[in-house]
C-alpha positions as CSV (number, residue, x, y, z in Angstrom):
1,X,-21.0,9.3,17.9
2,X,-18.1,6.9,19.0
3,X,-17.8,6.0,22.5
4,X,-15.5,3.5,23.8
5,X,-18.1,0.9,23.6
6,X,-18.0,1.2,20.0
7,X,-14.3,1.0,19.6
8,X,-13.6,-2.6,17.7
9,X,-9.4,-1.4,17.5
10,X,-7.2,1.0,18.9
11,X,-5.2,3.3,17.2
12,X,-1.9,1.7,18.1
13,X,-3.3,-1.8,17.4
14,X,-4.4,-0.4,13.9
15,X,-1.8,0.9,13.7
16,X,0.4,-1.9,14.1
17,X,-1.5,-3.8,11.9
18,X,-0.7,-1.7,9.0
19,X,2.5,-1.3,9.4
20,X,2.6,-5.6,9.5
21,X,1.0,-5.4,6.2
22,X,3.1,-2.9,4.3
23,X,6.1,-4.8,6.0
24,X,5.0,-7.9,4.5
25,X,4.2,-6.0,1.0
26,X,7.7,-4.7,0.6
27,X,8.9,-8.0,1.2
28,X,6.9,-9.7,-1.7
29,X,8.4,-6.8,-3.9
30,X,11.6,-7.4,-2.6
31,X,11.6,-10.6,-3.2
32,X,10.9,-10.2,-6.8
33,X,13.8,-9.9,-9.7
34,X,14.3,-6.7,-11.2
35,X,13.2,-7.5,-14.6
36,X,9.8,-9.3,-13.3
37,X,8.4,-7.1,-11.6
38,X,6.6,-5.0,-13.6
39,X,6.2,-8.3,-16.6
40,X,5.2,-11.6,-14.3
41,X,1.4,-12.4,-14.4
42,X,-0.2,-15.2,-13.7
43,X,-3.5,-16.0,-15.9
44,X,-3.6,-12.7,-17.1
45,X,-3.6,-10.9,-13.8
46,X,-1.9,-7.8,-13.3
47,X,1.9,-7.6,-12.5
48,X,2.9,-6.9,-9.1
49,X,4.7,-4.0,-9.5
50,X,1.2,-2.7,-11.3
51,X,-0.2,-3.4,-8.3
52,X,2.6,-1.6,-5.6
53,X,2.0,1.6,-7.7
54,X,-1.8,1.1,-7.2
55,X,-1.4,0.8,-3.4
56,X,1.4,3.3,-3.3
57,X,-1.5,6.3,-4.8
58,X,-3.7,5.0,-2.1
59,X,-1.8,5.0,1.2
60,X,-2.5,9.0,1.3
61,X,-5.5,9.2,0.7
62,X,-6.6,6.7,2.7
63,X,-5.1,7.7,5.7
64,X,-6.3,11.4,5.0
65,X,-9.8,9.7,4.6
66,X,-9.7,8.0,7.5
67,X,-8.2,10.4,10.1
68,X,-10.0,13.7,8.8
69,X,-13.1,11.9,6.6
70,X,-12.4,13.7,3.7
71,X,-11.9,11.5,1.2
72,X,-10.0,12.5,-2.6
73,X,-8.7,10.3,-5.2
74,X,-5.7,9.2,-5.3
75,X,-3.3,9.3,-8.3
76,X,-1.1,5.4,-9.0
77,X,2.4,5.8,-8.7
78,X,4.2,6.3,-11.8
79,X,7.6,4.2,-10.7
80,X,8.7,2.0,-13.5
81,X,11.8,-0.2,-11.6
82,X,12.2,-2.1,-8.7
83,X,14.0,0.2,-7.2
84,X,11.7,3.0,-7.2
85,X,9.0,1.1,-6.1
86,X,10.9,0.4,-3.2
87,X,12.0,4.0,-2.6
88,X,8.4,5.3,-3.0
89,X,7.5,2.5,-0.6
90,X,9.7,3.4,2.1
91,X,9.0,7.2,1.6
């Protein structure tokens, strides 16, 4: 059982953290050009944009994890441009 001794973060502070992160996230995809998105990789790491559709399948059920600890798995996003990357994102 939680009791407030046990709390390391508040919701608003979590929170705000999150949001800090995913503000930061849509920036680095921003920041890329259109075509590179999905192609740039560095020593044979994944592309970005493989990457934002990985963390786009996983903001819903993690939250739904979190908040009601029932945990599913998630399913990557299938956006294929820049642009819907960044519409999913926002969404």
């Amino acid at each position: 059982m939680l009791t407030d001794a046990t709390i390391v973060i508040t919701p608003a502070q979590f929170l705000a953290h999150w949001q800090g992160h995913r503000a930061l996230t849509r920036r680095v995809i921003n920041a890329f050009p259109a075509d590179q998105l999905f192609h740039f990789a560095i020593a044979g790491l994944r592309p970005f944009g493989v990457l934002a559709n990985e963390m786009l399948g996983m903001g819903v059920p993690t939250v739904t994890g979190m908040i009601s600890d029932t945990w599913s798995t998630y399913a990557e996003a299938a956006a294929t441009t820049k642009d819907e990357v960044l519409a999913q994102w926002d969404a």
